[in-house]
C-alpha positions as CSV (number, residue, x, y, z in Angstrom):
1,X,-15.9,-8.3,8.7
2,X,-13.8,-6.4,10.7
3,X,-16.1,-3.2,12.3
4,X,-14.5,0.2,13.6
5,X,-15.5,0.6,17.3
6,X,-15.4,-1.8,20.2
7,X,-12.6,-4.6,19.8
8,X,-10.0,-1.9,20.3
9,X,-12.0,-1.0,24.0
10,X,-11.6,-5.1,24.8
11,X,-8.4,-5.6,23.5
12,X,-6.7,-2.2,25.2
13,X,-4.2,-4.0,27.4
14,X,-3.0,-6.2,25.0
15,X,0.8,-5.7,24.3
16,X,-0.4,-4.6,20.4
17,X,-1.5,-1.7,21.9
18,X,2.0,-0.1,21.5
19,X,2.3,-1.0,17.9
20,X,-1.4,0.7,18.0
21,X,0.1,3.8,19.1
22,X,2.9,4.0,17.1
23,X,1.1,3.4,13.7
24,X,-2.1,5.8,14.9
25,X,0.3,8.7,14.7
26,X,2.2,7.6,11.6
27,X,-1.1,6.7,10.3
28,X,-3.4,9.4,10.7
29,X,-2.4,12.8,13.4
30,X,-5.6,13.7,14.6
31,X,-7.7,11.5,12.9
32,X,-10.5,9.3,14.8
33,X,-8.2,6.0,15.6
34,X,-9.8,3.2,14.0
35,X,-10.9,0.6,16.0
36,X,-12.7,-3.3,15.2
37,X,-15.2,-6.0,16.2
38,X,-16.9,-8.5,14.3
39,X,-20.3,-7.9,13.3
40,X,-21.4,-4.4,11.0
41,X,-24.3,-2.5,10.4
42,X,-26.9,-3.1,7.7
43,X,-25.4,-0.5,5.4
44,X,-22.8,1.7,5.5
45,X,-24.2,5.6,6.0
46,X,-22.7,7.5,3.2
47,X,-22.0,11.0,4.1
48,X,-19.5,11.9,0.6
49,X,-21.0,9.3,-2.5
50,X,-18.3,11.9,-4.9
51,X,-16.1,8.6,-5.4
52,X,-18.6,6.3,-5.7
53,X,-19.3,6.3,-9.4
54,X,-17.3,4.0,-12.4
55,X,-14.4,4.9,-13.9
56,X,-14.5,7.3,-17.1
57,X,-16.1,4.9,-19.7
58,X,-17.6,2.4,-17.4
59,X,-21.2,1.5,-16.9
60,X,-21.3,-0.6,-13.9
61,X,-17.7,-0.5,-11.3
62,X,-17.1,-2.8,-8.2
63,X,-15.9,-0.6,-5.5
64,X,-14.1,-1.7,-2.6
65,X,-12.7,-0.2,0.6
66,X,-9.7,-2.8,1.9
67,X,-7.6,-3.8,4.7
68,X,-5.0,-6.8,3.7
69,X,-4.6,-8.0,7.1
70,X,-8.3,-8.1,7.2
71,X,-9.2,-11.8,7.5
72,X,-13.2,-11.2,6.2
73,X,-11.0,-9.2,2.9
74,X,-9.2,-12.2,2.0
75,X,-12.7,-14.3,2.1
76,X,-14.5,-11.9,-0.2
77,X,-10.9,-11.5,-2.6
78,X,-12.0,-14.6,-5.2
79,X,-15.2,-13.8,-5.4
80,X,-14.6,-10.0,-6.4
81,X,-11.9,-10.9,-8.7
82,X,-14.7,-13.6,-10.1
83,X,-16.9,-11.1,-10.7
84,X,-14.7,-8.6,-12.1
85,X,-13.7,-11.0,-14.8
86,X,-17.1,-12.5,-15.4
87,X,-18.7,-9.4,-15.9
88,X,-15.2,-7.4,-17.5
89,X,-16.1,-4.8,-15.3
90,X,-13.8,-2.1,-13.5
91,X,-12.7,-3.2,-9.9
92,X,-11.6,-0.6,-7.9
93,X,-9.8,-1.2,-5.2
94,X,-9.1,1.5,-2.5
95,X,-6.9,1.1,0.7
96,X,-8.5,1.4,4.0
97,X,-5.5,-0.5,6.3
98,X,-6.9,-0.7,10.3
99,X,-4.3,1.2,12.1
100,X,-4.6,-1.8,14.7
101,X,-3.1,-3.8,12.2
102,X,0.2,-4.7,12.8
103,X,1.3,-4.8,9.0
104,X,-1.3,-4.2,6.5
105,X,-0.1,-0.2,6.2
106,X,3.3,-1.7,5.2
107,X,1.6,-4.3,2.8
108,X,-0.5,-1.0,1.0
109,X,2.4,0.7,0.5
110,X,4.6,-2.5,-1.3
111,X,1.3,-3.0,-3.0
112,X,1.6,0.6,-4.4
113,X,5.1,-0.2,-5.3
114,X,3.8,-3.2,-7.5
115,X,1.6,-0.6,-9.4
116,X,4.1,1.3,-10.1
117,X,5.5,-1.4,-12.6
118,X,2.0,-2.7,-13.6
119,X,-1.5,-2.7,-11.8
120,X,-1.6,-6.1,-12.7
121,X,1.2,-6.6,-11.0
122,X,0.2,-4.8,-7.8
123,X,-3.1,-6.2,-8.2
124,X,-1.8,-10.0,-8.3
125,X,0.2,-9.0,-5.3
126,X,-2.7,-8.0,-3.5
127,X,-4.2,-11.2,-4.3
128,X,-1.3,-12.8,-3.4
129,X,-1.5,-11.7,0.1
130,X,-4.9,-12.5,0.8
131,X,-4.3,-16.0,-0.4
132,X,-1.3,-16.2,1.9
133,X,-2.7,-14.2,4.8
134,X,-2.1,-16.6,6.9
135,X,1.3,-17.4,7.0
136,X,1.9,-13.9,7.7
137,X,1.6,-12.4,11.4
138,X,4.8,-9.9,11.8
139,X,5.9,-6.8,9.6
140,X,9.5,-8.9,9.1
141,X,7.4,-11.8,7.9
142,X,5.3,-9.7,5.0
143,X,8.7,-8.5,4.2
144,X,9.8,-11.5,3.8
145,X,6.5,-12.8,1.8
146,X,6.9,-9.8,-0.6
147,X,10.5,-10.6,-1.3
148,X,9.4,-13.7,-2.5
149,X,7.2,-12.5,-4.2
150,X,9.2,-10.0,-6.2
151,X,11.3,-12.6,-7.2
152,X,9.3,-15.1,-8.4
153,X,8.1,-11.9,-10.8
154,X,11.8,-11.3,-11.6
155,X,12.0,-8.2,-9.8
156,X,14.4,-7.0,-7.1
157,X,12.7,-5.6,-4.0
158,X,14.5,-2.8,-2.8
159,X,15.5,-1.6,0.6
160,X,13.4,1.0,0.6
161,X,10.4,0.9,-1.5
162,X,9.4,4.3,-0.7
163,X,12.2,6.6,0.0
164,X,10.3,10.0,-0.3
165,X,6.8,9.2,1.3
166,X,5.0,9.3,-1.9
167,X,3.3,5.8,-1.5
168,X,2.7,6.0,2.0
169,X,0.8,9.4,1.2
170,X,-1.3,7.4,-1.5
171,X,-2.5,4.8,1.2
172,X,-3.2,7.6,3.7
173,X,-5.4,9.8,1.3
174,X,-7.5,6.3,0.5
175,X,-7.6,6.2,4.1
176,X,-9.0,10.2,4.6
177,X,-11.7,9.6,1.4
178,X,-12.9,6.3,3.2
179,X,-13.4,8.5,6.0
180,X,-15.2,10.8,4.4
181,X,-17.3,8.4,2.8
182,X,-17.9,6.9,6.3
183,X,-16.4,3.6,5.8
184,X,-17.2,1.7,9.5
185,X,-15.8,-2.0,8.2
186,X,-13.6,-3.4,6.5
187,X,-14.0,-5.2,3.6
188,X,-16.7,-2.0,2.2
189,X,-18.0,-2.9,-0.9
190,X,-20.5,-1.3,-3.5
191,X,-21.5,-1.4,-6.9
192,X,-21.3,1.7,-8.5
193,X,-23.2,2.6,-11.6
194,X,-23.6,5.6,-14.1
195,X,-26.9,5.8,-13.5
196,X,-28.9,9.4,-14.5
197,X,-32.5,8.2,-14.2
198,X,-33.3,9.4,-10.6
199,X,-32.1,5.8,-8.9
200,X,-29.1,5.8,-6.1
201,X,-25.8,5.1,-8.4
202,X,-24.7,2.8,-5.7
203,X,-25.5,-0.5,-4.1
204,X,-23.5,-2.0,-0.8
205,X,-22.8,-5.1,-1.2
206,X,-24.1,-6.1,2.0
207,X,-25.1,-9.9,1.3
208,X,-21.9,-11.3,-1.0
209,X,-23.8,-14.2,-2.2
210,X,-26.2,-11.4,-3.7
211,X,-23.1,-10.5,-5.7
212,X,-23.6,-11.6,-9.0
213,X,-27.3,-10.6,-9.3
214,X,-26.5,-7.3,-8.0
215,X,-24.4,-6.9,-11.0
216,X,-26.6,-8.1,-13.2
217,X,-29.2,-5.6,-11.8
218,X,-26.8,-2.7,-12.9
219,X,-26.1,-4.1,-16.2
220,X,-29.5,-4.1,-16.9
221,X,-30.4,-0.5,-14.8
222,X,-27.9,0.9,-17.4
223,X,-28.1,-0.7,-20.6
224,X,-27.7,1.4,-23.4
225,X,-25.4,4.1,-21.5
């Protein structure tokens, strides 16, 4: 689980730190610079719940706050996506990329481009990188990785995936409204619920192997809505 505070003190004099610069001011001017260790609180202290609810429609929602270069992401990926088709419930996925991440902003942003032909499509990207995550260690190389991808899909990647800024303005406001939700690790996951009877309409997911009967929970919290 990657944690926002003290890696980014240890690792300050690493030669990253210039890429951390440069993408901190692209990323977010003024903005608290987003920093990692292993290890995170019990729960995450919500200060804005507003986007923690299902989609229009939905019961019960799987909520997630995510970072693709995030190692701790790509572990939790299957099982989310499991769940999500077990239960044919909503997954919502929202980006929250580190900005001491060398390439996960770029990877957002092509992932946005995938959605813009399908959200399957962007969504089986995403997936895709998290299952080759690995392999993956430089911005050329995720290039590279999502050219392949976009081929084997029959699509041609263009040079510029974003000429106007639109995507990269998409990624940034997930970004701000983690914030304001007071997202402190990456992956942040809840399950969200349209519940009206007094109870919290939201659960962190805080154990994963609690998952499943954390869902179930829900279901059953909100049966007949």
């Amino acid at each position: 689980m990657h944690h926002i505070s003290a890696l980014f003190r240890r690792n300050r004099h690493s030669s990253g730190m210039f890429i951390l610069g440069l993408f901190s001011a692209a990323l977010l001017v003024g903005a608290p610079g987003a920093h990692a260790q292993f290890g995170a609180p019990p729960t995450t202290p919500v200060h804005d719940p507003s986007a923690l609810k299902p989609p229009p429609g939905a019961r019960v929602a799987i909520v997630e706050f995510e970072d693709q270069e995030c190692p701790d992401c790509a572990a939790a990926n299957p099982l989310l996506k499991q769940a999500a088709e077990k239960y044919n419930i909503p997954w919502v996925r929202h980006d929250f990329p580190l900005p001491f991440h060398n390439w996960s902003f770029q990877a957002a942003v092509y992932a946005r481009w995938f959605d813009t032909k399908s959200k399957k499509l962007g969504d089986d990207y995403r997936d895709s990188v998290f299952a080759g995550q690995r392999s993956i260690e430089t911005p050329a190389q995720l290039t590279q990785f999502t050219e392949n991808f976009a081929q084997g899909h029959g699509i041609a990647l263009p040079f510029a995936v974003d000429p106007q800024g639109k995507l990269a303005a998409e990624v940034k406001a997930d970004y701000a409204l983690g914030q304001r939700i007071g997202i402190e690790h990456t992956p942040t996951i809840w399950i969200v619920t349209n519940s009206a009877n007094g109870a919290p309409p939201y659960t962190e997911v805080v154990d994963r192997s609690r998952l499943f009967q954390l869902i179930d929970q829900a279901l059953s919290e909100t049966h007949g809505r």
